[in-house]
C-alpha positions in Angstrom: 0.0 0.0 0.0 1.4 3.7 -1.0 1.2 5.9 2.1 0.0 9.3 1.8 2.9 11.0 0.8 4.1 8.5 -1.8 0.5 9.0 -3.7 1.4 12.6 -3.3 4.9 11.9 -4.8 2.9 9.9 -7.8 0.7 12.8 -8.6 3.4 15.6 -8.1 5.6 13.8 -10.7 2.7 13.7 -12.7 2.2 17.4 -12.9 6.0 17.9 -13.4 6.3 14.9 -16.7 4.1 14.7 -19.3 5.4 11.5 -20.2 5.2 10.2 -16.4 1.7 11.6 -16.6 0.6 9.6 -19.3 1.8 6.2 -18.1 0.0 7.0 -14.9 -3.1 7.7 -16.3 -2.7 4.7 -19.0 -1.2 2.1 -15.9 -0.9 3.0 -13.1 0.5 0.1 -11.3 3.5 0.6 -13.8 3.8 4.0 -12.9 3.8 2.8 -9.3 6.0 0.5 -9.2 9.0 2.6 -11.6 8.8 4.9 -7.9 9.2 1.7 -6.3 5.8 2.0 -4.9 2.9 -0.7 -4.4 -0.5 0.3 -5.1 -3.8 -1.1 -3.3 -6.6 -1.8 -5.8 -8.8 1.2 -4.0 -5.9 3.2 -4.6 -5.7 2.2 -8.6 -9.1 2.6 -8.9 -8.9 6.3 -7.7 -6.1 6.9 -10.2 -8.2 5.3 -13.0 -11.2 8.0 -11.9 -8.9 11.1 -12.8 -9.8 12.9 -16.0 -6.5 13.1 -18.5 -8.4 16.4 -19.4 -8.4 17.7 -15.5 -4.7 16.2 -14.5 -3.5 18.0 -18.1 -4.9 21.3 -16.6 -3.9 21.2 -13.2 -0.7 20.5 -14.6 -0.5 23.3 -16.8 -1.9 25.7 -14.1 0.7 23.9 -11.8 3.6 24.9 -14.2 2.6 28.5 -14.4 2.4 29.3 -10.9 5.8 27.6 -10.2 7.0 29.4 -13.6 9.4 32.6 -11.8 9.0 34.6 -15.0 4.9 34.2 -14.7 3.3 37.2 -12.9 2.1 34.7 -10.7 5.1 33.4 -9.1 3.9 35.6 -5.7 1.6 32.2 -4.9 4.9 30.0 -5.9 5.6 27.9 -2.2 8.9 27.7 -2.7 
């Protein structure tokens, strides 16, 4: 079972790779296990319920407020 902060590791390196984001959405027992993580069946199934359309977003919108040139780098939380 991934513990909290390993599903938020999955999902964070989701919004960072595009590439990582796809495999997650397409299998994400593979994507999983390439962190060296083990995913319950509950927890694949709530992976399997994201939208590609919503993570692609979020991810974009993730990117821009982390960007230092974007005028919104004031909300950045680094």
């Amino acid at each position: 079972m991934a513990t909290q902060a390993q599903m938020d590791r999955l999902v964070g390196k989701a919004l960072f790779s595009a590439e990582f984001r796809a495999l997650l959405l397409a299998d994400p027992e593979k994507a999983a296990r390439s962190l060296r993580y083990r995913l319950t069946e509950p927890q694949v199934a709530r992976i399997r319920s994201l939208s590609a359309k919503e993570l692609e977003s979020l991810a974009a919108e993730f990117v821009e407020a982390t960007d230092l040139n974007s005028p919104l780098h004031g909300i950045s939380f680094w």
